[in-house]
C-alpha positions as a Markdown table, in Angstrom:
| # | Residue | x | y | z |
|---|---|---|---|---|
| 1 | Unk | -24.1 | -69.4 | -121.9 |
| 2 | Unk | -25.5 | -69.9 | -126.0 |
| 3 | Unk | -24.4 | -72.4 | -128.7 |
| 4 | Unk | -23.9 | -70.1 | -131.5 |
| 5 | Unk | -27.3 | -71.1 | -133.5 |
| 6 | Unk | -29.2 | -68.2 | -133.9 |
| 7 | Unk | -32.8 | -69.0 | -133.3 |
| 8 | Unk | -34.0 | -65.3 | -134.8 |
| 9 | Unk | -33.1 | -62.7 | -136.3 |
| 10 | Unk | -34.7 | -59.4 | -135.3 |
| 11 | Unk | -34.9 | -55.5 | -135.5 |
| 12 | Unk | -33.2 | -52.7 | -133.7 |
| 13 | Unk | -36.2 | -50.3 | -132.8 |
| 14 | Unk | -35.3 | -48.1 | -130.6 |
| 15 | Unk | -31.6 | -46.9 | -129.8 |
| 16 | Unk | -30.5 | -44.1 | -126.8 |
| 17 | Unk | -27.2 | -43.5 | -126.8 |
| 18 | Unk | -25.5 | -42.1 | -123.8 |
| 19 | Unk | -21.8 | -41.2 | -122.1 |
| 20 | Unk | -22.4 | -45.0 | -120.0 |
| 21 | Unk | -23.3 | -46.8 | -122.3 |
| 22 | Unk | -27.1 | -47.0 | -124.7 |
| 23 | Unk | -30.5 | -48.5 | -123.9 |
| 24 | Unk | -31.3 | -50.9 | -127.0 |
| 25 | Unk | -34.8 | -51.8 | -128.2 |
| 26 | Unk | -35.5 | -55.0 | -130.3 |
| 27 | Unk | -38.3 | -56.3 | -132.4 |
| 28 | Unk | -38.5 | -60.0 | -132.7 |
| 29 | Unk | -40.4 | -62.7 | -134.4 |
| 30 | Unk | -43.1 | -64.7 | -131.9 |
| 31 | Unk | -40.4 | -67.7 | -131.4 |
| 32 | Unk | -39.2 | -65.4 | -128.6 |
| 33 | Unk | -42.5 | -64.6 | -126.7 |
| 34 | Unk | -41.2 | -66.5 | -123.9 |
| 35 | Unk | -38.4 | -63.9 | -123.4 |
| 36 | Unk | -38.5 | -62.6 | -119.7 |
| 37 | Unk | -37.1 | -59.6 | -117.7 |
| 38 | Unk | -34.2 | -60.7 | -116.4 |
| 39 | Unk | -33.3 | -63.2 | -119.2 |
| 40 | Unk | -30.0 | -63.2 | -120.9 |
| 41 | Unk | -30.0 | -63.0 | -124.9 |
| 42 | Unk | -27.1 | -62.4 | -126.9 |
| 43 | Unk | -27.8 | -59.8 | -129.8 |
| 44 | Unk | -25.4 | -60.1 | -132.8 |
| 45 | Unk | -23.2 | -62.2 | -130.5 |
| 46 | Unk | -23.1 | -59.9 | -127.2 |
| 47 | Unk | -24.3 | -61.6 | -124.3 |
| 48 | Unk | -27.1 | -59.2 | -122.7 |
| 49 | Unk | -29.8 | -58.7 | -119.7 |
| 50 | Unk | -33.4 | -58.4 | -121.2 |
| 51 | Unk | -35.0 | -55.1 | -118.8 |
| 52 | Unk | -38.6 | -55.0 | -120.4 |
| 53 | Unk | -40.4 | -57.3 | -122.4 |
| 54 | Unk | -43.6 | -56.2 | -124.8 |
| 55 | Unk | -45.2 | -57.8 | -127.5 |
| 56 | Unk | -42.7 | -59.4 | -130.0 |
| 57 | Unk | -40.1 | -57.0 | -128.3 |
| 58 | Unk | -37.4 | -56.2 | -125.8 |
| 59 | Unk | -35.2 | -53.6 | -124.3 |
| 60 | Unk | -31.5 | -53.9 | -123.3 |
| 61 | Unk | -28.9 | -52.2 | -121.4 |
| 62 | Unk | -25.1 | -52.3 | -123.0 |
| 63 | Unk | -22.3 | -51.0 | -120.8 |
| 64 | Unk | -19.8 | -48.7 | -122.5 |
| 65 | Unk | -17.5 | -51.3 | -121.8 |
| 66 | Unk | -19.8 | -53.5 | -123.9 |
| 67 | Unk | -20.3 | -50.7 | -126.7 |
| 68 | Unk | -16.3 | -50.4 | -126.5 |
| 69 | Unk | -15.5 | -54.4 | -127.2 |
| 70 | Unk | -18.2 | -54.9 | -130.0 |
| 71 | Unk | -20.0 | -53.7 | -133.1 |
| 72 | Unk | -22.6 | -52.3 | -130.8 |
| 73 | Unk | -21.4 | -49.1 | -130.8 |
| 74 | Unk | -21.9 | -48.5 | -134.2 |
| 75 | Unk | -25.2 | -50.2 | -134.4 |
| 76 | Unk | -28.2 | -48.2 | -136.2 |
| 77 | Unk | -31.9 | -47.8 | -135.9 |
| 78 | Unk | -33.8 | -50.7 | -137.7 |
| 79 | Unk | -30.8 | -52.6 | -138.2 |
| 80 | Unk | -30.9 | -56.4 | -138.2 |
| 81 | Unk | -29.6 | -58.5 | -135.3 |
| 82 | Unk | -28.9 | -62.1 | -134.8 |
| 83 | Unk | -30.8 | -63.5 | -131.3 |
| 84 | Unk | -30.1 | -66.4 | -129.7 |
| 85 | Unk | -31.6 | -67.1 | -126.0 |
| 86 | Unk | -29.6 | -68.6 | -123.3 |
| 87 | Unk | -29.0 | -72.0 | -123.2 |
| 88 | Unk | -31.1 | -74.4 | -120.8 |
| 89 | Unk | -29.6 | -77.4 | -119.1 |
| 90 | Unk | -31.4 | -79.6 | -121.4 |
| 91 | Unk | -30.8 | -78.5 | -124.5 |
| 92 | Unk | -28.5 | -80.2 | -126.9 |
| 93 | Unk | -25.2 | -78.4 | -127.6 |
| 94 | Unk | -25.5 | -78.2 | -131.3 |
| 95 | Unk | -22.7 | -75.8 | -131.7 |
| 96 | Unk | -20.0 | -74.7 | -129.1 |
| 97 | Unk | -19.6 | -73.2 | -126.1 |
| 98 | Unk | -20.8 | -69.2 | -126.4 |
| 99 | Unk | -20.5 | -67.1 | -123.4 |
| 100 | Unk | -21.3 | -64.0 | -125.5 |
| 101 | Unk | -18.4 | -62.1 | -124.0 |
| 102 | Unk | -17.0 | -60.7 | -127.4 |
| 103 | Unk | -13.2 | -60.8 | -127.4 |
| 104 | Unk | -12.9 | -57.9 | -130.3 |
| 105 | Unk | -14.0 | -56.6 | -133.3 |
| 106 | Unk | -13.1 | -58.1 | -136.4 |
| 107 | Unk | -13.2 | -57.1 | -139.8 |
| 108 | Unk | -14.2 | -58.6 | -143.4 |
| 109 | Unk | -11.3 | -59.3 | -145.4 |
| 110 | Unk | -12.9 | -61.1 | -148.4 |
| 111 | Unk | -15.8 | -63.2 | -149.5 |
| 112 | Unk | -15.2 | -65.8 | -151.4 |
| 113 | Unk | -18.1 | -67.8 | -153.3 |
| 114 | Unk | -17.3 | -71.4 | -153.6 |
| 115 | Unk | -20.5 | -73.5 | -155.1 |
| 116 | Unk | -23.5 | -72.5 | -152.9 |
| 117 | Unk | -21.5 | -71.6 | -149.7 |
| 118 | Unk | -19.3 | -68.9 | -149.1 |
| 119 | Unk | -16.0 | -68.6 | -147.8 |
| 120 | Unk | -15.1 | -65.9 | -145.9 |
| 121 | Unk | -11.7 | -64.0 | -144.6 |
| 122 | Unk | -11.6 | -62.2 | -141.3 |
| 123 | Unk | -8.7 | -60.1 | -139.9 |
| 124 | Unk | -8.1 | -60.0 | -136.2 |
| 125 | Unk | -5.6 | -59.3 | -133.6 |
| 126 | Unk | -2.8 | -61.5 | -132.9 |
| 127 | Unk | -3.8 | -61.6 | -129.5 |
| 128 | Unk | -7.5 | -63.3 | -130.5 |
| 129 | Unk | -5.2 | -65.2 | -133.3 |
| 130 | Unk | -3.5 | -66.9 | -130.9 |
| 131 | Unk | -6.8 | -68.7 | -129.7 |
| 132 | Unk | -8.4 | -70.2 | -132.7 |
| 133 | Unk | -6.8 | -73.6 | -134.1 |
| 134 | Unk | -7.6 | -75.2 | -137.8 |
| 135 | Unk | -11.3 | -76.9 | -137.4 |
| 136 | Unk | -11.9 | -75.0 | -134.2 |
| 137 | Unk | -15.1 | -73.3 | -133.3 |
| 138 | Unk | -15.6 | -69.6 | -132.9 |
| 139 | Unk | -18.4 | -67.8 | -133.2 |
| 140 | Unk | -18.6 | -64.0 | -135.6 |
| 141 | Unk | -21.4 | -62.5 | -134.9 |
| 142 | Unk | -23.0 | -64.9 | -132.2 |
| 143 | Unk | -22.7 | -67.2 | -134.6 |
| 144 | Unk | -20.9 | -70.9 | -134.0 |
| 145 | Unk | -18.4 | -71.6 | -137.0 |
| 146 | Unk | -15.8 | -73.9 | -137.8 |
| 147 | Unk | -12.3 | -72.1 | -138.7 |
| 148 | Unk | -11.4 | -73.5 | -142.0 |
| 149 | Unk | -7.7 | -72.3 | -141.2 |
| 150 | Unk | -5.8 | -69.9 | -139.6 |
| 151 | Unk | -2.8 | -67.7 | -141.4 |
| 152 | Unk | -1.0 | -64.6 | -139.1 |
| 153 | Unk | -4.0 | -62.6 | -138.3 |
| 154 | Unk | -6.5 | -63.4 | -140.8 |
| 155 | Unk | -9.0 | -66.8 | -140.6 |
| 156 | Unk | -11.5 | -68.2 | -142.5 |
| 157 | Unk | -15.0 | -70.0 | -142.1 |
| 158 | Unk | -17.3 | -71.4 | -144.6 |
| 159 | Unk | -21.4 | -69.9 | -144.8 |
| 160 | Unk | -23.3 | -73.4 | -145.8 |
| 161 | Unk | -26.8 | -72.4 | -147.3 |
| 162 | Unk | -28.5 | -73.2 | -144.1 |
| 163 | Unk | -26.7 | -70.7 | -142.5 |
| 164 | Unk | -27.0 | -68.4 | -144.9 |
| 165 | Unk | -30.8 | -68.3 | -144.8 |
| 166 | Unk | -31.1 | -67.9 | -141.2 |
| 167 | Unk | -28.4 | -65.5 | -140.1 |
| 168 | Unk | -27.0 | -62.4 | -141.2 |
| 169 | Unk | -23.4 | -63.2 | -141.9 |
| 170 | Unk | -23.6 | -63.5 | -145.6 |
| 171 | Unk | -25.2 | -59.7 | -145.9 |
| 172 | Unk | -21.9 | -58.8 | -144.6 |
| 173 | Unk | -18.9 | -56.9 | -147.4 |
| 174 | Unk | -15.8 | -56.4 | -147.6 |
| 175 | Unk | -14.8 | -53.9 | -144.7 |
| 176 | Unk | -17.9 | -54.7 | -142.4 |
| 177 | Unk | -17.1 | -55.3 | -138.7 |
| 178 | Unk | -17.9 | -58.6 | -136.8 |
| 179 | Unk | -17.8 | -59.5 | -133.4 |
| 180 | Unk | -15.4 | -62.1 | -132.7 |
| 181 | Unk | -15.3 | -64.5 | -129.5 |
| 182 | Unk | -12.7 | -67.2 | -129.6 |
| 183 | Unk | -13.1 | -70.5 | -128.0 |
| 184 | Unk | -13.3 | -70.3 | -124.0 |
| 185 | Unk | -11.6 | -73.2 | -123.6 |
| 186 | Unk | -8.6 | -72.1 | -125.4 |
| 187 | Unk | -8.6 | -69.1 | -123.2 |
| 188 | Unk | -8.3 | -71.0 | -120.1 |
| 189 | Unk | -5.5 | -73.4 | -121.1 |
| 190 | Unk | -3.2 | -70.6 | -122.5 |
| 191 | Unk | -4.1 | -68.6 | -118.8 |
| 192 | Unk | -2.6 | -72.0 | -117.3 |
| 193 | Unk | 0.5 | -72.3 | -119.0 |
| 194 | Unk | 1.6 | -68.7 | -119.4 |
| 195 | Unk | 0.4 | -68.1 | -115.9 |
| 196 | Unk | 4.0 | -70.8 | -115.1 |
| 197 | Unk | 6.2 | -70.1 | -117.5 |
| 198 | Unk | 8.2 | -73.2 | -118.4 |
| 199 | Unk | 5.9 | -75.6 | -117.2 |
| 200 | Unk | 5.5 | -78.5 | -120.1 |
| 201 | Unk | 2.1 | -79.9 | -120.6 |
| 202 | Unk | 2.2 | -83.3 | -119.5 |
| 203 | Unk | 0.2 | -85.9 | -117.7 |
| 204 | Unk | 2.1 | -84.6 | -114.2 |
| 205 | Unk | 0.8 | -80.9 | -115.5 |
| 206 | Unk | -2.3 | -81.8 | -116.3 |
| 207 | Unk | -3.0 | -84.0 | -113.4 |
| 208 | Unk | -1.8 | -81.2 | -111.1 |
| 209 | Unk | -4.9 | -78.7 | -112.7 |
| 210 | Unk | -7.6 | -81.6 | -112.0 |
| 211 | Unk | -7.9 | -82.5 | -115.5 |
| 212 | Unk | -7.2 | -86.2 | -114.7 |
């Protein structure tokens, strides 16, 4: 599980495509020298296991079901990444829930400048659509955003300068892909109700799915 507040941003350095999948390697900054095998990290938004750890570095395994669902599969050598390491029980949740299971990739519809932030347009399936809500989280990239509003199957968020500096998001152009993972939460309500058509979400409904 992550927040969505990228804590580095590192280095593809080595990249071995195969038929299942690729073996990834990253360079990172020493904020991450506590990395361990074993550890998850998620890498531009795509929740990973870390197999080998050397100095200011690690290696990764990515499925082709994971190269499938995510920009991963068209990810070069000694391209940036966004890192973020798992969350700990302690830490504060200063975004929103990331599980760094990437729902699809989205793409850049338009960036908009507005004063020192940016605003920018993503298009995505109706069937992601359908889980992000005006003021809403989701993260693009790993990254936890607000959704300014939502119009058919394009969304927008809003890069603040803080952001800026210390992700990749505002590199991005017009035509880029992101990976896109919706809220969780959202995902689990909407497998409730459609899962019993007709069913009206009430206090009887919701006290019957132990949320009361």
């Amino acid at each position: 599980m992550f927040t969505g507040l990228i804590e580095d941003v590192g280095t593809i350095s080595r990249l071995d495509r195969g038929p299942g999948g690729a073996l990834i390697g990253v360079s990172h900054s020493p904020g991450l020298d506590d990395l361990k095998q074993g550890d998850s990290i998620a890498v531009d938004g795509v929740c990973l296991t870390v197999t080998e750890v050397g100095s200011q570095s690690f290696s990764v395994d990515a499925s082709a079901e994971t190269m499938r669902r995510s920009t991963l599969r068209t990810t070069k050598l000694h391209q940036k990444v966004n890192l973020e390491r798992a969350l700990r029980v302690s830490d504060r949740l200063g975004g929103h829930l990331v599980t760094g299971h990437v729902d699809e990739v989205g793409t850049i519809a338009a960036v908009i400048q507005e004063g020192r932030s940016q605003k920018i347009l993503i298009t995505i399936s109706d069937k992601s659509a359908r889980y992000l809500v005006e003021k809403g989280s989701v993260a693009v990239d790993g990254i936890s955003l607000t959704v300014n509003e939502v119009e058919g199957d394009r969304f927008s968020v809003t890069i603040i300068p803080h952001t800026a500096l210390h992700t990749l998001l505002t590199g991005k152009q017009v035509g880029d892909p992101v990976n896109i993972e919706t809220d969780i939460i959202g995902k689990y309500l909407d497998r409730l109700i459609t899962k019993e058509p007709g069913k009206k979400i009430d206090l009887n409904f919701l006290s019957e799915h132990g949320f009361l």
